[in-house]
C-alpha positions in Angstrom: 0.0 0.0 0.0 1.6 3.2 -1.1 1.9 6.2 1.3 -0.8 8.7 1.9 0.1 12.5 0.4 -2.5 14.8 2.6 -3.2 17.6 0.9 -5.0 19.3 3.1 -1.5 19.1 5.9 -0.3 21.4 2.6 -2.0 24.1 1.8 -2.4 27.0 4.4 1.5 27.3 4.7 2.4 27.2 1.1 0.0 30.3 0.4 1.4 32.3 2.8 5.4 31.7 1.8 3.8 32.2 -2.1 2.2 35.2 -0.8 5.5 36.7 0.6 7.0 35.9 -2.5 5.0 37.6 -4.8 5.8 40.7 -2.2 9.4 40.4 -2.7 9.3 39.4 -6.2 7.2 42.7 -7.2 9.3 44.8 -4.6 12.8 43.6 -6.6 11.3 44.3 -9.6 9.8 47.7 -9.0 13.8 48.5 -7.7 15.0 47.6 -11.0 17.1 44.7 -9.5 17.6 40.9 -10.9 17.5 38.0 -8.2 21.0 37.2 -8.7 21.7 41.3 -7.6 19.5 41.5 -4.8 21.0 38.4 -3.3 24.6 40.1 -3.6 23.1 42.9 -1.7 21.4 41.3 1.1 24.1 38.3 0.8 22.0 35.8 -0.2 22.7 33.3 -3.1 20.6 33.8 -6.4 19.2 30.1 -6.4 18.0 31.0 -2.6 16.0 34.5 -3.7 14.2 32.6 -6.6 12.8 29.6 -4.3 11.4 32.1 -1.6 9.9 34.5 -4.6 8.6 31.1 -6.2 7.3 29.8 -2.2 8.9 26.8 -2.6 11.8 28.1 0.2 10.9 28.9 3.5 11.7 33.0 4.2 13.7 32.8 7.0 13.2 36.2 9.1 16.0 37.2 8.9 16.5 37.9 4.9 12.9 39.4 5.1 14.2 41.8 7.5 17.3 42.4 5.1 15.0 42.5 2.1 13.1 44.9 3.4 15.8 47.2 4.0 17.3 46.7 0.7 14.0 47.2 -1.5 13.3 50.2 1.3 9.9 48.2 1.6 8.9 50.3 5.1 8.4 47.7 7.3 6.1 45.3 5.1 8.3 42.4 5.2 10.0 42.9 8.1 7.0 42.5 10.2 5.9 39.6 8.6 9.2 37.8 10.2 6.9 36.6 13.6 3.8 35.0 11.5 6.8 33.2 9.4 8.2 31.7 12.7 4.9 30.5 13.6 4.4 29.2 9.6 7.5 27.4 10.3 6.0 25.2 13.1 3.5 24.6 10.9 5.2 23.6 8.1 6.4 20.4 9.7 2.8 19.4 8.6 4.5 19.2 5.1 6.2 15.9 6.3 4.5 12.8 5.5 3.2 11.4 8.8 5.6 8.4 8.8 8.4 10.7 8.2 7.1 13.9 11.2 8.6 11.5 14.2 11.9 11.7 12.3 12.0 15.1 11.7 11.1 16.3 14.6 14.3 14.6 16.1 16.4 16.4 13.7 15.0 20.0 14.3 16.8 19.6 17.6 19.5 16.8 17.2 23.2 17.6 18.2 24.5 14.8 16.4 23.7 13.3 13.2 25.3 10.5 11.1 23.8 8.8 7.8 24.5 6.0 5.6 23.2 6.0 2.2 22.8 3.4 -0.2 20.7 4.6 -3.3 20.1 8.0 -2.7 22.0 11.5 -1.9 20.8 12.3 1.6 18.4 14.9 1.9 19.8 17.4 4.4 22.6 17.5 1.3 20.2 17.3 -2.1 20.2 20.7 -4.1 16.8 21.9 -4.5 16.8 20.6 -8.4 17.8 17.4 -6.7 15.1 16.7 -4.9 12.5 17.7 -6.9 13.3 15.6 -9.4 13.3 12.5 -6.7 10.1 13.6 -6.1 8.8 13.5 -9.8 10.0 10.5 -10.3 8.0 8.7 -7.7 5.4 5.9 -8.0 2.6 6.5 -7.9 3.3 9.9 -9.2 2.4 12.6 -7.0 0.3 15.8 -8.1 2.5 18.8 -8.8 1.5 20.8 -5.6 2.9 17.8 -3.2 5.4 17.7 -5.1 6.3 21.7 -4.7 5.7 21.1 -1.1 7.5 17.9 -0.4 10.9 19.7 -2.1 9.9 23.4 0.2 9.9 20.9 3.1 13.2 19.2 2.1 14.8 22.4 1.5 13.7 23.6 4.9 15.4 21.1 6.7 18.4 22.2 5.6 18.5 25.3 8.0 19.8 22.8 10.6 23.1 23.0 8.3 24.0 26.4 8.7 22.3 27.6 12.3 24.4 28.2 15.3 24.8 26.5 17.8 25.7 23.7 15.1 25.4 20.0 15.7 28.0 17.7 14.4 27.0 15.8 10.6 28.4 12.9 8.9 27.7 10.9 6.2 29.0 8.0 4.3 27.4 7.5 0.5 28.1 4.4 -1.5 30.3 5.2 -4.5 27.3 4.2 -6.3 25.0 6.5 -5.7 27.4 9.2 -6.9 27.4 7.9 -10.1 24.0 7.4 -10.7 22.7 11.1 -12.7 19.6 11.1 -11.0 17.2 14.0 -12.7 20.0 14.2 -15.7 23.5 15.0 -15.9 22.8 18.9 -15.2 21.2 18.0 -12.3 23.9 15.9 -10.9 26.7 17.8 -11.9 24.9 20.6 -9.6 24.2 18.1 -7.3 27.8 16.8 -7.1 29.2 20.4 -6.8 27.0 21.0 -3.6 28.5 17.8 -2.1 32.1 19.6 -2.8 30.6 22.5 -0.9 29.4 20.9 2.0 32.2 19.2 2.7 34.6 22.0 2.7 32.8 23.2 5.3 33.7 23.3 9.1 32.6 20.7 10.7 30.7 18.9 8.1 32.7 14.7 7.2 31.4 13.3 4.2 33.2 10.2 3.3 32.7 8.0 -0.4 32.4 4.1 0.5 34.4 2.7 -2.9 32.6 0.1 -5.0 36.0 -1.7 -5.3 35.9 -3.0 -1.7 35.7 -6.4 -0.6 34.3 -6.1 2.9 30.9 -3.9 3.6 29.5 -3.7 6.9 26.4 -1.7 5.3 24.9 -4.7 3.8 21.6 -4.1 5.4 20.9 -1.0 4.2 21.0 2.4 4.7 20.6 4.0 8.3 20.3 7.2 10.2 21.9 7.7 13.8 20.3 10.7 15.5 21.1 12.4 18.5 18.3 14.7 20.6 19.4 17.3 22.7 19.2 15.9 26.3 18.1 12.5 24.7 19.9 9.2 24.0 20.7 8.6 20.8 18.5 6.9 18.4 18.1 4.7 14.6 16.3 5.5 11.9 16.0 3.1 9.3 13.2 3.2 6.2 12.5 1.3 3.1 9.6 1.0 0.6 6.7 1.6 2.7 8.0 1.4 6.2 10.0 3.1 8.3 11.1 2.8 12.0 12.7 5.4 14.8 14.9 2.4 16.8 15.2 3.4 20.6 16.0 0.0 21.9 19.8 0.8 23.4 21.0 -2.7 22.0 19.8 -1.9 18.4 21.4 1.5 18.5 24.8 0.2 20.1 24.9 -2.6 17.3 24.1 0.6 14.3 26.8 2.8 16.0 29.5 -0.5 15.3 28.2 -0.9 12.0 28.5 2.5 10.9 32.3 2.9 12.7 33.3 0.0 11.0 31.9 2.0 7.5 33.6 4.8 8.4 36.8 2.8 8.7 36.1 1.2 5.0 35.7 4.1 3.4 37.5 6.6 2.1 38.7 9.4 4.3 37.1 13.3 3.8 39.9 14.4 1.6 40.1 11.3 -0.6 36.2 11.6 -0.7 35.8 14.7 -2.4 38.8 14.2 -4.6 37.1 11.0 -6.1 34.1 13.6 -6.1 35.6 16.1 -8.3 37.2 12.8 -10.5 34.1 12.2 -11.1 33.1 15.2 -12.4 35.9 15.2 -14.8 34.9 12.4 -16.3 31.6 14.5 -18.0 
């Protein structure tokens, strides 16, 4: 039995982010400035200022209070930053409800470590990425879960870049590197942001080699998440199911398995330099 989509969890936040992109979109625009120039101004990325005029990117408070001042706007956006806290909360409704447990760890984890098998993780996915995960899916989806589901994903990503920072790793099988998931544009893309994230401080992302003879992965992918204040936890999901693991046993015998991946693959430099091979090769 496939999933549920619940459109009605969808709608009410996905006006109001649309609606505060129009705003910006026609404030920008009455300015005389391009996307790619206000972002220089408020120091923003391009790709960023398009997904929040489009409301498929949630506007932090933040760059509505820097957009405002930039456009000169008077206060129209800027006090809109308190309702788009509150949207935020909200938005978590976005989720799937056999993905919302997960998430809600996540929002407030200090520790984070994933092994992936088939797919890019999400906290890592470019925005062109994951909507093209989305499209793909069976049954298909209609367009505005699917504009929803890639906001949501996006969203998620804040947890990245917000301080106090918790500590991320990942290990991705060779594999899924390789495979041009959405079309070679969108991978190359895809690729580059991998580059990015793990130049950054305090981010580890490590390449598991198809050439090796040993794998301690060989039950699939996993997530090991650690709450604030909480033990930490498993998630593990496949096809239809998917499973937050709390038992202390179960945990203790994912944390082995995934140091003993760690060990097999290849270290963070040697990781993006097989990355960036890999884009020589197109």
């Amino acid at each position: 039995m496939a999933r549920t989509e619940l459109p009605e969890d969808l709608t009410e936040v996905s006006d109001f982010f649309r609606a505060i992109g129009k705003q910006i979109k026609l404030l920008r625009e009455q300015a005389g400035l391009t996307q790619k120039q206000l972002g220089e101004i408020v120091g923003y990325g391009e790709q960023l200022i398009s997904a929040v005029e489009r409301g498929v990117r949630t506007p932090q408070p933040e760059l509505l209070i820097a957009v405002d001042k930039a456009l000169n706007a008077g206060g129209l956006l800027a006090i809109a930053a308190d309702d788009v806290m509150k949207a935020r909360a909200k938005a978590r409704l976005r989720h799937p409800a056999w993905f919302r447990g997960y998430v809600s760890l996540e929002d407030v984890s200090v520790e984070t470590h994933n092994y992936a098998t088939l797919d890019i993780p999400g906290l890592l996915q470019t925005e062109a990425h994951a909507r093209a995960v989305y499209d793909m899916r069976q049954p298909p989806l209609a367009e505005e879960v699917i504009e929803m589901r890639v906001a949501a994903r996006m969203a998620r990503q804040e947890v990245l870049t917000r301080w106090p920072r918790g500590m991320f790793s990942w290990v991705i099988d060779e594999s899924v590197l390789r495979r041009p998931l959405g079309g070679w544009d969108v991978h190359t893309a895809q690729l580059h942001r991998l580059l990015e994230v793990g130049r950054m401080r305090g981010m580890v992302i490590q390449v598991l080699p198809l050439n090796r003879t040993e794998h301690a992965g060989m039950g699939g992918p996993f997530i090991l998440i650690t709450p604030k204040g909480r033990p930490q936890q498993g998630y593990v999901e496949v096809q239809t199911s998917s499973r937050l693991i709390t038992d202390p046993d179960e945990v203790q015998i994912l944390n082995a398995r995934y140091n003993i991946l760690r060990a097999q693959a290849y270290g963070p430099e040697e990781s993006l330099a097989l990355i960036e091979k890999i884009l020589g090769e197109r």
